[in-house]
MARNU-887903 format. One record per residue (C-alpha): x, z, y; residue in three letters. Coordinates in steps of 0.25 Angstrom, whole numbers, plus 2048, in hexadecimal, padded with zeros to 3 digits. Example, Ala and Ser with C-alpha at 12.3 -4.5 7.8 and 13.67 -1.06 7.14 Angstrom:
<zalos>
83181F7EEALA 83781D7FCSER 
</zalos>
This chain:
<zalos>
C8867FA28UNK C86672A24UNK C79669A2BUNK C7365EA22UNK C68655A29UNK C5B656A29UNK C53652A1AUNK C4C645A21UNK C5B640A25UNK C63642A1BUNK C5663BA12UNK C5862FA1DUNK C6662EA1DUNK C6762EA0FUNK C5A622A0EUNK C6261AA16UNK C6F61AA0FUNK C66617A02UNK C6060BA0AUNK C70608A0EUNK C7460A9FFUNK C685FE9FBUNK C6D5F6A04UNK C795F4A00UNK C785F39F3UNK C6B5E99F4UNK C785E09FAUNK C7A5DF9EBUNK C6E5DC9E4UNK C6F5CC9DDUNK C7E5CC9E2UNK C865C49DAUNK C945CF9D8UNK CA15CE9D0UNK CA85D89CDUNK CB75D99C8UNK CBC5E29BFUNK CAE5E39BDUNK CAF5EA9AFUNK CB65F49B4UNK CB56019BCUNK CB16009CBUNK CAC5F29C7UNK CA25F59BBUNK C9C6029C5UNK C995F89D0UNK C935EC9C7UNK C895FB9C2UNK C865FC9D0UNK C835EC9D4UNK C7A5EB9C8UNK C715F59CAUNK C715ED9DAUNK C6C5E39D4UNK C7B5D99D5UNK C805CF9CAUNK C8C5D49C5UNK C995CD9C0UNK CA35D69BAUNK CB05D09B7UNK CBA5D89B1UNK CC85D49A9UNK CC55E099FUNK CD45E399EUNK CD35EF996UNK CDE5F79A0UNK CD55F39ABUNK CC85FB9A9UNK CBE5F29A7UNK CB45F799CUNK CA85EF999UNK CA15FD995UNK CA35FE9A4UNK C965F49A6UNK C8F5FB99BUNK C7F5FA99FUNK C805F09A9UNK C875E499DUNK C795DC9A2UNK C7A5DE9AFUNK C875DA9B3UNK C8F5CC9AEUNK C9C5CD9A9UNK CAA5C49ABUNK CB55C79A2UNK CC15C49ABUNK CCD5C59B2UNK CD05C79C1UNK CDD5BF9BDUNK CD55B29B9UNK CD35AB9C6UNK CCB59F9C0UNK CC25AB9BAUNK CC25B19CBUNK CBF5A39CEUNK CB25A29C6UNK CAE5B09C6UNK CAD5B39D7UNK CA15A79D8UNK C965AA9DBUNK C975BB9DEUNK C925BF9EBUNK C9A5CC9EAUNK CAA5CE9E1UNK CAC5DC9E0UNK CBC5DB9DCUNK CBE5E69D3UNK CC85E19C9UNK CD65E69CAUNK CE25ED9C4UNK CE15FA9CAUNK CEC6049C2UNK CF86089C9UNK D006099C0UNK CFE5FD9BAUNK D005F69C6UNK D0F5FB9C7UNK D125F89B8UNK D0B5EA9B9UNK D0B5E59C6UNK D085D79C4UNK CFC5DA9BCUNK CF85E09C6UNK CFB5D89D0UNK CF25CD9C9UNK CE65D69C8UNK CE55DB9D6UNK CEC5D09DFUNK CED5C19D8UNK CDE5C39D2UNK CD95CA9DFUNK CDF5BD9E6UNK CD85B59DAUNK CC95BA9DCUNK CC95B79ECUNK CD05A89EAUNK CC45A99E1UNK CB85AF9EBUNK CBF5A59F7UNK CBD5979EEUNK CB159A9E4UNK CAA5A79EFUNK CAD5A99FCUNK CA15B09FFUNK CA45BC9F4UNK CA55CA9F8UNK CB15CF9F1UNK CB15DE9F1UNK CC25E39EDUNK CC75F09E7UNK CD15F69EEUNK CD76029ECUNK CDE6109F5UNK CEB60C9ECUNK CED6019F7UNK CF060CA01UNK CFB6119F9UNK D0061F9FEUNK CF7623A0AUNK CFE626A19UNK CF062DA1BUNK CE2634A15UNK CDA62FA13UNK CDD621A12UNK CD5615A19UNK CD6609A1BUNK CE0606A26UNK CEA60FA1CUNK CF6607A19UNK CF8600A0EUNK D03603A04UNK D026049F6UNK D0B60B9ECUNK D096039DFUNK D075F49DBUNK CF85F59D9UNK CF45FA9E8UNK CFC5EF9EDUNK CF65E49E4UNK CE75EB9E8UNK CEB5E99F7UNK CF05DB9F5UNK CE25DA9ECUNK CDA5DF9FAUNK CE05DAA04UNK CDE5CB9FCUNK CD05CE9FDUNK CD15D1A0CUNK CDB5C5A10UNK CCE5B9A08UNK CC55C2A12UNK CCC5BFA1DUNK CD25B2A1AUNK CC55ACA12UNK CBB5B4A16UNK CB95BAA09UNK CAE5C5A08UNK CB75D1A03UNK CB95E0A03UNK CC25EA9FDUNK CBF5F99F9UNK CCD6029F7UNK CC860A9ECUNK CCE6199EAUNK CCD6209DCUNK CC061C9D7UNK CB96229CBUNK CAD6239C2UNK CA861C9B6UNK CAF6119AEUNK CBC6139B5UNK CC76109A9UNK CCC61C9A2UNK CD4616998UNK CE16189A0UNK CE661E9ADUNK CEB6119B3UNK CDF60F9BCUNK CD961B9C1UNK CDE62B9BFUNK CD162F9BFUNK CCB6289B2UNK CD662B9AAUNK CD463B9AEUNK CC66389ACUNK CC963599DUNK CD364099CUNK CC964B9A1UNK CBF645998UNK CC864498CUNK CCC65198FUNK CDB64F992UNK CE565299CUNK CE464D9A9UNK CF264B9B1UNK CF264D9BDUNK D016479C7UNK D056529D0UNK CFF65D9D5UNK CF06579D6UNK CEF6599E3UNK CEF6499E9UNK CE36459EEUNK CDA6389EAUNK CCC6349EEUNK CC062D9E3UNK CB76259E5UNK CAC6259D9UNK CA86179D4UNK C9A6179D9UNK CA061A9E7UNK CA960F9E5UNK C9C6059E1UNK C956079ECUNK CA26039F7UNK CA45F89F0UNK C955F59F2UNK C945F89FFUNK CA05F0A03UNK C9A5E49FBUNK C8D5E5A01UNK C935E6A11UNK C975DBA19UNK C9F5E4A22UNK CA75E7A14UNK CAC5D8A14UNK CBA5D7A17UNK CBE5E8A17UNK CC55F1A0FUNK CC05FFA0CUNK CC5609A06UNK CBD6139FDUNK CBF6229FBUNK CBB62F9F5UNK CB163A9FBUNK CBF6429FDUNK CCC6439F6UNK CCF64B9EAUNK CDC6519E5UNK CDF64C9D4UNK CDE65B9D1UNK CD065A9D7UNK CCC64F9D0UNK CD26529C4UNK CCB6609C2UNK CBE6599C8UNK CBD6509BCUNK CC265C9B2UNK CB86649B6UNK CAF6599B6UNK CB36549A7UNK CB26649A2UNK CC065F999UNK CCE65999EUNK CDA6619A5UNK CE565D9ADUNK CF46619B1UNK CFD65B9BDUNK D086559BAUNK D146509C0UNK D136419C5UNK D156359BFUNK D1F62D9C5UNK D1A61F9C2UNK D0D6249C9UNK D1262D9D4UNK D1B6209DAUNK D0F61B9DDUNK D046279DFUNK CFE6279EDUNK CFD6349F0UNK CF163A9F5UNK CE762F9FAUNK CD862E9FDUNK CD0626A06UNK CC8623A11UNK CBC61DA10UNK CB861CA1DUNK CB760EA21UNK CAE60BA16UNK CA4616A18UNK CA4612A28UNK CA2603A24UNK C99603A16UNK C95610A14UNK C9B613A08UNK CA1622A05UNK CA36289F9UNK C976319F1UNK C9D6359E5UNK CA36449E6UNK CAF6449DBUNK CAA64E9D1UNK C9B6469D1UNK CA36399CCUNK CAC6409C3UNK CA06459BCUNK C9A6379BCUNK CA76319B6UNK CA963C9ACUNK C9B6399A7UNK C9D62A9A6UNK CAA62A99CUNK CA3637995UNK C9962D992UNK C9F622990UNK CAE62798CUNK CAF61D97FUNK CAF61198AUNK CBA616992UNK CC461C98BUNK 
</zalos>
């Protein structure tokens, strides 16, 4: 039999972590933020949540069409929020751009794959040389910035163990987790070396709203998203059964908050997670069920994606829960529904 607390101390426990939520996001009110990749998917979800804090948002985003960046994704909050039309790549633009921000939350980046094996030196450029560009930039024009970074679990390569933390080794199986680890650990070294105020979260599979659908070079879930609603086939590699964690994009707002608004959070590396891992069969007939349209069928692999699948992986999110108190809320079903609704909605934007 299960034993819940008394009434009066779940009521108390649940005041004080509403006092602990304000607080934190008080940090933000008349805060002075940039966001790159600001038009784009986790970016656009966070500038919703700092606006509605009460923060003055920049948003600057390249808008390369293959990148994901929609100005549709700042639909209702266009007078909110201010908008810069650049690219990462610019360092004069970096240069200008940091001033002036007491928080950069460094979302912009080249995040496919595959792309990164066929066109390794764009990618280099995205998530290396300009990574390299904005801290040159925040060490002459800002040193007092926080700079928040986007990591990501493909940095672990092939995991030794489950669920992965953070003292996991590091190898990576393609060109873009190697060019996201140099990206990080750049971040780390102008903390360590200058003092910079910076932080990196290592993102697993994160989902929701205003992910890009157009093509499955970025994320496997918005594409099946797109076929279950366009009632196609999905194709699922090998026998479905390889496990994977999600983390919905309102779970990953609020790290990326939380680590903003701590000072413990300065210099660390943390890595986010799902509530538990779920096989693709799972998944995929979760979001079926949830869509009422689409199929699927497993198929044998690809071999230009099975050289560099990782097997199964998911993650520990331990460290962060212990040291900021962030842990996942979103059950998947809850935020497939959520998503499904949105591109229902919206669908003309996104397609």
């Amino acid at each position: 039999m299960i034993r819940r607390p008394p009434r009066s101390t779940q009521s108390r426990s649940s005041a004080a972590s509403d006092v602990y939520k304000r607080q934190y996001l008080d940090y933000f009110a008349d805060k002075k933020v940039m966001i790159t990749g600001g038009l784009g998917f986790i970016g656009s979800n966070l500038a919703r949540r700092l606006v509605e804090v009460g923060a003055h948002v920049l948003l600057v985003d390249s808008l390369i069409p293959a990148y994901g960046g929609n100005l549709f994704n700042v639909h209702g909050i266009e007078d909110r929020v201010q908008v810069n039309i650049a690219d990462v790549r610019d360092e004069h633009s970096m240069d200008y751009l940091v001033r002036g921000h007491d928080i950069i939350f460094n979302l912009a980046g080249q995040v496919s794959h595959i792309d990164s094996m066929q066109d390794p030196y764009t990618d280099l450029e995205i998530n290396c040389r300009s990574q390299l560009s904005i801290l040159e930039a925040c060490r002459r024009y800002n040193p007092t910035v926080k700079v928040l970074f986007a990591g990501t679990r493909q940095q672990y390569g092939r995991p030794l163990y489950l669920p992965v933390d953070e003292k996991h080794p590091m190898q990576p199986t393609d060109i873009n987790g190697v060019n996201k680890m140099a990206g990080e650990w750049y971040h780390i070294v102008y903390h360590r070396a200058y003092g910079l105020r910076t932080c990196s979260l290592r993102l697993t599979n994160t989902y929701g709203p205003r992910m890009l659908v157009k093509h499955n070079r970025q994320t496997a879930l918005g594409w099946f998203v797109r076929l279950a609603l366009d009632d196609q086939e999905i194709q699922i590699w090998g026998d479905g059964r390889q496990l994977r964690d999600y983390t919905y994009i309102d779970d990953v707002v609020d790290a990326f908050l939380r680590a903003a608004a701590s000072e413990s959070a300065i210099g660390r590396v943390y890595n986010l997670g799902g509530r538990r891992p779920i096989s693709h069969l799972e998944l995929i007939e979760t979001l079926i069920a949830v869509a009422s349209r689409g199929r699927f069928r497993l198929v044998p692999w690809p071999p230009e994606r099975q050289a560099i699948d990782i097997g199964d992986v998911y993650s520990s999110y331990a460290l962060i829960h212990k040291e900021l108190g962030w842990e996942p809320q979103v059950e998947l079903r809850e935020g497939l529904e959520q998503t499904v609704a949105f591109y229902r909605e919206h669908k003309e934007k996104y397609w």
